[in-house]
C-alpha positions in Angstrom: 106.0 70.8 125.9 104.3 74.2 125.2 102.9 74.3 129.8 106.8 73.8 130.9 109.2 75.8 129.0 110.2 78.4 131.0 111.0 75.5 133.9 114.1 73.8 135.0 113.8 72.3 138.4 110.6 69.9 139.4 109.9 68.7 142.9 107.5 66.5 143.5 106.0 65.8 147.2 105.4 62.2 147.5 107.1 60.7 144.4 107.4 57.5 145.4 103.2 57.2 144.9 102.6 55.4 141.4 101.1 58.1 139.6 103.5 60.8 141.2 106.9 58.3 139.8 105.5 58.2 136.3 105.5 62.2 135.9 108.8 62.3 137.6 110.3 59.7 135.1 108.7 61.6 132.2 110.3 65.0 133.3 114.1 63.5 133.8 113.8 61.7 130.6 113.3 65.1 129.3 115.8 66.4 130.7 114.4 68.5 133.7 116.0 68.8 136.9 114.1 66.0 138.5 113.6 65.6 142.9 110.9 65.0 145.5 110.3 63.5 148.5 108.8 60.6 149.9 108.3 58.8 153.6 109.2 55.4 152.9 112.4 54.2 150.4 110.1 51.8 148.9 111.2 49.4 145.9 109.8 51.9 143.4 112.1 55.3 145.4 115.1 53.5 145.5 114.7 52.4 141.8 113.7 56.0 140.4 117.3 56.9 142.6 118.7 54.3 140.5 117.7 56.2 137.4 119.1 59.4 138.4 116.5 61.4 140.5 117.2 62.4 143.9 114.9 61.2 146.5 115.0 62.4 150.4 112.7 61.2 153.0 112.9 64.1 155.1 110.3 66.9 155.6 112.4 68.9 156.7 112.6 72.3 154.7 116.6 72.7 154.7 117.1 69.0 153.7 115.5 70.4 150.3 118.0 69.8 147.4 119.3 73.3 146.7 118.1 73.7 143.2 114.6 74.0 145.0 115.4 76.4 147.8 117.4 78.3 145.3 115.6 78.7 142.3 111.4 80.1 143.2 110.6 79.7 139.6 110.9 75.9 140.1 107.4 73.5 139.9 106.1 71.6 142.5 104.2 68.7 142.1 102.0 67.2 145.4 99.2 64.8 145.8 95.6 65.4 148.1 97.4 62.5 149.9 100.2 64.7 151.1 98.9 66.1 154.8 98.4 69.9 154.7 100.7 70.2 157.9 104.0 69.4 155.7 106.5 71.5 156.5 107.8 71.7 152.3 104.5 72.2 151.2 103.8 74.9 153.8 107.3 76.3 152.4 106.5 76.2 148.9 102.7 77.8 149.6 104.3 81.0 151.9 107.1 81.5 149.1 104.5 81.5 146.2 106.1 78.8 144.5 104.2 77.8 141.4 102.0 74.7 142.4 100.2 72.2 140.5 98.5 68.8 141.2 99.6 65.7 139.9 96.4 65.5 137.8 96.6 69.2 136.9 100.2 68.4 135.1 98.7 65.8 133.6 95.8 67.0 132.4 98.0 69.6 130.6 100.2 67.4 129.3 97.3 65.7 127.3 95.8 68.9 126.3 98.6 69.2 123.6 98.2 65.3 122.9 95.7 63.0 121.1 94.7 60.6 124.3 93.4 57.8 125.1 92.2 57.5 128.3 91.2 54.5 130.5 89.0 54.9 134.0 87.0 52.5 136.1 87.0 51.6 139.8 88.8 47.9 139.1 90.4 47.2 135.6 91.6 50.2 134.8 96.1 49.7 135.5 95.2 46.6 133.5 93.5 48.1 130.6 95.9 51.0 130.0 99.2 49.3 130.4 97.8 46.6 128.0 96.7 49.2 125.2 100.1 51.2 125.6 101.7 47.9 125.1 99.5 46.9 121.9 100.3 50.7 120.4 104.3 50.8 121.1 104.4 46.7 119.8 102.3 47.5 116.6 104.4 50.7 116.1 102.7 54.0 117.4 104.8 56.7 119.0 103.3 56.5 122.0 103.7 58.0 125.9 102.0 56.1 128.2 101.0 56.8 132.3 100.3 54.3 133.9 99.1 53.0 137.7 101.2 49.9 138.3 104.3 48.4 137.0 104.5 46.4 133.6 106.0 43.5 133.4 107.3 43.8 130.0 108.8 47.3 130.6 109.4 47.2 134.2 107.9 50.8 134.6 105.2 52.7 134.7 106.4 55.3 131.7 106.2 53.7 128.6 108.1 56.2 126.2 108.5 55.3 122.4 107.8 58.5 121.3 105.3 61.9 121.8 102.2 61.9 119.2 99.7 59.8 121.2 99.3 59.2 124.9 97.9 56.5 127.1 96.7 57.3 130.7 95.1 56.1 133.3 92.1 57.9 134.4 92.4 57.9 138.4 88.4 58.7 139.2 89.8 59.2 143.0 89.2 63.1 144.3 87.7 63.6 140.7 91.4 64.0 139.3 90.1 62.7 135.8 88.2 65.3 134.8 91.6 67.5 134.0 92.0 65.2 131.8 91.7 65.7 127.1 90.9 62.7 126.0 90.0 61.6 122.0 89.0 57.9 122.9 88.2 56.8 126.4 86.8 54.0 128.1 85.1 53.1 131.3 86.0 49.6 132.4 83.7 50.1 135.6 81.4 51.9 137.9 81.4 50.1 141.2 81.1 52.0 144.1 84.8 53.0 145.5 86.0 56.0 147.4 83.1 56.2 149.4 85.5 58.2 151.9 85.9 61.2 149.2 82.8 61.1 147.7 80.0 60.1 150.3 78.1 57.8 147.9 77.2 55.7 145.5 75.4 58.1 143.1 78.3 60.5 143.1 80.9 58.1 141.6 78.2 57.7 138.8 78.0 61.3 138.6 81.4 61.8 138.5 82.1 59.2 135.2 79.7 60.8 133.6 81.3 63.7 133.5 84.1 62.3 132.7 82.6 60.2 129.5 81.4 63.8 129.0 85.1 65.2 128.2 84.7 63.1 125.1 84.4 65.0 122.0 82.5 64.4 118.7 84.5 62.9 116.7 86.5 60.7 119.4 84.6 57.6 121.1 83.6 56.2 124.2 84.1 52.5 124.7 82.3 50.8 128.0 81.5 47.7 129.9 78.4 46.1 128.7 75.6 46.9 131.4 77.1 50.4 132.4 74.3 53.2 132.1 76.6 55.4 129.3 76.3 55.8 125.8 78.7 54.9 123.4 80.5 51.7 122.1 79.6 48.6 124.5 82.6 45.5 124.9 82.0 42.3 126.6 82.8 38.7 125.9 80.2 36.5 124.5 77.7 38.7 125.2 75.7 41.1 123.0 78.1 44.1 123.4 79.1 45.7 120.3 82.6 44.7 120.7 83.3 41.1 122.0 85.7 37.9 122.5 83.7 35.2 120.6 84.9 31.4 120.9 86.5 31.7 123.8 89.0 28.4 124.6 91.4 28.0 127.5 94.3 26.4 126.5 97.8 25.5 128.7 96.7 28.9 130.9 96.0 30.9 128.1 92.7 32.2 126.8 92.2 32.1 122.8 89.2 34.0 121.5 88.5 35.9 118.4 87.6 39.4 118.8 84.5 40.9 116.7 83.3 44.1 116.0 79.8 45.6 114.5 81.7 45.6 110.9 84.0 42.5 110.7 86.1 39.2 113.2 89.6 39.7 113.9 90.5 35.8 114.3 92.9 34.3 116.2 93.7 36.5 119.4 95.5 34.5 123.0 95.7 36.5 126.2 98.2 35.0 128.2 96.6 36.5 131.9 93.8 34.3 133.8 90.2 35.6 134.4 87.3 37.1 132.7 88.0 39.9 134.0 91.4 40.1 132.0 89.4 39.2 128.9 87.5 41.9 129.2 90.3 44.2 129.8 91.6 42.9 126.6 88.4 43.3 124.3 88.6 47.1 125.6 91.8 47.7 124.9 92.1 46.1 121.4 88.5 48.0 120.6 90.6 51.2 121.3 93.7 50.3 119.8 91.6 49.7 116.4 89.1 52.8 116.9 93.3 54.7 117.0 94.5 53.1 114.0 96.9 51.0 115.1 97.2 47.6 112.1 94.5 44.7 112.8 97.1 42.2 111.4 100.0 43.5 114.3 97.3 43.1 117.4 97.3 39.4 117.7 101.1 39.4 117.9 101.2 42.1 120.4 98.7 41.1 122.9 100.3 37.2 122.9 103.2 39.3 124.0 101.3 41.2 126.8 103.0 40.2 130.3 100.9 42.1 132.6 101.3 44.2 135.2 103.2 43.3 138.7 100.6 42.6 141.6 97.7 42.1 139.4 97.3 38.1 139.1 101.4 37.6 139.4 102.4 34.2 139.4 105.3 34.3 142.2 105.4 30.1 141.8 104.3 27.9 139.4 104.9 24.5 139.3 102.7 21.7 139.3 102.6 21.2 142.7 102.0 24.7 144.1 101.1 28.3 142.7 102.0 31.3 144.5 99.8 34.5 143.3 100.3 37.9 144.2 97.0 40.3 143.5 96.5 44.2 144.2 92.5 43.6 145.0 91.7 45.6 147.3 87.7 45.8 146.9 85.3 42.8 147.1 84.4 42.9 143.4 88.1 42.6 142.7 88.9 39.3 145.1 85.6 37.6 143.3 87.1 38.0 139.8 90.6 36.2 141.7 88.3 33.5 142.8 87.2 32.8 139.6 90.5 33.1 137.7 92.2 30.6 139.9 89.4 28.2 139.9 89.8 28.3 136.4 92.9 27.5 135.9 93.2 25.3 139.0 90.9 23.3 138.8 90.0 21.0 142.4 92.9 22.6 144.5 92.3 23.8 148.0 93.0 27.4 148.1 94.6 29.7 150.9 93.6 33.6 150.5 96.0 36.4 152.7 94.3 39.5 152.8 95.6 43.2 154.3 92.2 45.1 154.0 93.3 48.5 152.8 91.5 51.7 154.5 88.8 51.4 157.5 86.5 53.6 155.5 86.3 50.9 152.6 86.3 48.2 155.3 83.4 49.7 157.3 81.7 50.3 153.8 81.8 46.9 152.3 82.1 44.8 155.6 79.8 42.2 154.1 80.4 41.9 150.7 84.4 41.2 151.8 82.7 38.5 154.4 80.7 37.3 151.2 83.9 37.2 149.0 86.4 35.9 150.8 83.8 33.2 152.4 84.9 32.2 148.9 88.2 30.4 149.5 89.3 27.2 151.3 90.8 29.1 153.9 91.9 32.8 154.9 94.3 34.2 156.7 93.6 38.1 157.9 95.9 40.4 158.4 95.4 44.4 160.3 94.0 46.7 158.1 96.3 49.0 156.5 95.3 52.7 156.8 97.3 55.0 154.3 95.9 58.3 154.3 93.2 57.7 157.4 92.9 57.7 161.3 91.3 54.8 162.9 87.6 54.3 163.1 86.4 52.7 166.0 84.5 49.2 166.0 86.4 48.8 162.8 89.1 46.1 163.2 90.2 43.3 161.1 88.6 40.9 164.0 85.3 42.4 163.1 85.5 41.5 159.7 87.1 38.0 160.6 83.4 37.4 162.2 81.7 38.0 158.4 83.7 35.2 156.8 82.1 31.8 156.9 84.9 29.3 156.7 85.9 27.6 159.5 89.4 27.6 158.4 90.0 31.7 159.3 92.5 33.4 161.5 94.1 36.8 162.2 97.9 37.1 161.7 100.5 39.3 162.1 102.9 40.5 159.3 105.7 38.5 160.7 104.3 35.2 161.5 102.4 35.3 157.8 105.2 33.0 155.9 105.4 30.3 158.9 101.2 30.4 158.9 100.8 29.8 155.2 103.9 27.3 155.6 101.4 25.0 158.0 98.5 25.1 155.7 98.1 22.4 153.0 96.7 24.3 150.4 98.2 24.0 147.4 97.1 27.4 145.6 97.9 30.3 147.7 97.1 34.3 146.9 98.1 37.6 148.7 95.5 39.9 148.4 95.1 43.5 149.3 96.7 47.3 148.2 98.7 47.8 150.9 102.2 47.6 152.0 101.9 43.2 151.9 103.2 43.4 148.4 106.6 44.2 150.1 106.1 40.7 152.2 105.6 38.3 149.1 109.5 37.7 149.2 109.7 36.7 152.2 106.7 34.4 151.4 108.0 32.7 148.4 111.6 31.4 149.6 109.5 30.1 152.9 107.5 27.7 150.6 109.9 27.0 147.8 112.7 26.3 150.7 110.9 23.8 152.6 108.2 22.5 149.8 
């Protein structure tokens, strides 16, 4: 551990945010003295209590578990999410409590390990949880961190061991460039964030630094098109790593994978969308550039499940499909679009969408008219703010004017199962980063009970 011997007790403020669970999990499974707080007992805190850690929702300074209060040497983990007006964290600052960012601890933590790190604005979860999966399958002892929850682990710690780790490089308040990493990879360069960083050209600015952190000998892999330098991956394309005869069989893409030196035959990806292909291709370009055996990969990825809210199939029958998708930025709900008009072929399409942030929604206002103008028919929801106060003019009926269907409404959270209940679309996908994952439930036994 070499940063966190001389510690017992870690609190972390906000542990309930996916980043912030998978350094909790990591600490208890090593034995720590693992607690935090959160607002909400979402699916993901009352799991982590499951496991053993003690969750409160309180802010409250004496509803701290007493290890905390008792014992200053403790560390104290906290998020730029977390409002500087919280009564712990004011606690913790006035009695000098050591304090450290979540992407500080991390960044440590793969200081002492060779990493392999994965960044982009959109692809990034995907990437990363699909090379820590290819490394633990083909045998690598492998820590992972990871931004969403994989379907084949039902985490987001993967843990088979400590001499390589996987993360996910979160480019938001410039938290990647803490980070060590050996082999990295950019999946993408869009412009996101525009709250934290202002514009455009900073993002760029900011992943090239962070392509920067790569040493000599380690290797930076990229989407083909991306002003970086390095090792280029794309499908079909002239990228220097690619997916070459590319079929789509029964919902399942089956390509071969080649590199500048030789093909690797015989690969399927069981996840719709080119933009899951291309997650692949980067993530088997890194497991190979690590080491891990050519001849395990193709095994491995067939057994690659995903990751929960990114494409997930909530029904699937012939009759009706229910997906369930974290996009949250235009880009993102264009590469849906294409994925489910791939695989379903002629249906009529309903798109839910909570837009998450009004920054983003003010930012992008037309290209989200443009891209969910897209599907048969859309059903809006309010936007969801997280970390910001409202911003006037900017309301979910404003952006319901930029969408050019005729079939487009606003809903509220409670009528949303009966509304997509009256619609005869056939295909239906809930879209957006906020809190509607929590609704898709609810959604599902309204159209498998009456369908």
């Amino acid at each position: 551990m070499g940063h966190y011997d001389n510690i017992r007790n870690i609190y972390f403020i906000g542990i309930g945010g996916i980043g912030m669970s998978a350094l909790a999990r990591y600490f208890h499974a090593l034995d720590y003295n693992v607690s935090g707080y959160d607002r909400s007992s979402s699916d993901l805190v009352n799991q982590l209590r499951a496991e053993g850690i003690e969750v409160i929702n309180s802010s409250k300074v004496e509803d701290l578990p007493e290890a905390i209060l008792e014992d200053k040497e403790s560390l104290i983990v906290y998020t730029p999410a977390i409002p500087k007006e919280h009564p712990q964290y004011l606690h913790f600052v006035a009695d000098s409590y050591q304090m450290e960012k979540r992407a500080e601890v991390l960044g440590k933590l793969t200081k002492g390990h060779f990493t392999l790190a994965v960044a982009g604005t959109h692809g990034k979860t995907t990437t990363s949880t699909m090379l820590a999966h290819l490394l633990k399958a083909t045998g690598a002892e492998v820590t992972a961190f990871l931004g969403g929850i994989s379907e084949n682990y039902d985490s987001n710690l993967i843990m088979s061991g400590d001499k390589v780790m996987v993360v996910e490089a979160d480019e938001f308040d410039r938290s990647f460039l803490q980070l060590a990493p050996n082999i990295a990879a950019i999946t993408s360069m869009d412009a996101d964030h525009l709250d934290i960083y202002g514009e455009d050209s900073q993002i760029k600015d900011s992943f090239r630094a962070f392509a920067a952190l790569v040493p000599e000998d380690g290797k930076l892999f990229f989407a083909n098109g991306l002003p970086l330098k390095g090792t280029s991956v794309g499908v079909e394309d002239d990228s220097d790593v690619i997916a070459q005869n590319v079929q789509i069989k029964n919902g399942s893409y089956l390509f071969d994978l080649k590199t500048k030196e030789r093909t690797y035959p015989g690969f399927s990806l069981q996840l719709p969308g080119r933009h899951n292909l291309q997650n692949a291709v980067t993530a088997l370009a890194m497991a190979l550039e690590f080491g891990a055996p050519p001849e395990l990969l193709a095994g491995a990825l067939a057994s690659f499940k995903g990751v929960q809210r990114r494409f997930s199939y909530r029904i699937r029958t012939e009759e009706l499909a229910l997906i369930d998708d974290y996009a949250h930025h235009p880009a993102e709900i264009t590469a849906v679009h294409q994925a489910i008009k791939e695989m379903h072929p002629g249906k009529k399409v309903l798109a839910v969408f909570q837009p998450h942030l009004f920054s983003r929604t003010r930012d992008f206002a037309e290209e989200f008219g443009r891209s969910l103008s897209l599907f048969d028919e859309v059903l809006l929801l309010d936007i969801y703010p997280a970390r910001e106060e409202p911003i006037e003019g900017v309301t979910s009926e404003w952006l319901l004017e930029k969408i050019e269907n005729n079939k487009k409404q606003l809903v509220q959270k409670e009528e949303l199962p009966q509304a997509i209940k009256n619609s005869d679309a056939r295909v239906v996908v809930i879209l957006g980063a906020g809190d509607i994952g929590e609704e898709v439930e609810r959604i599902k036994k309204k159209m498998a009970g009456e369908n």
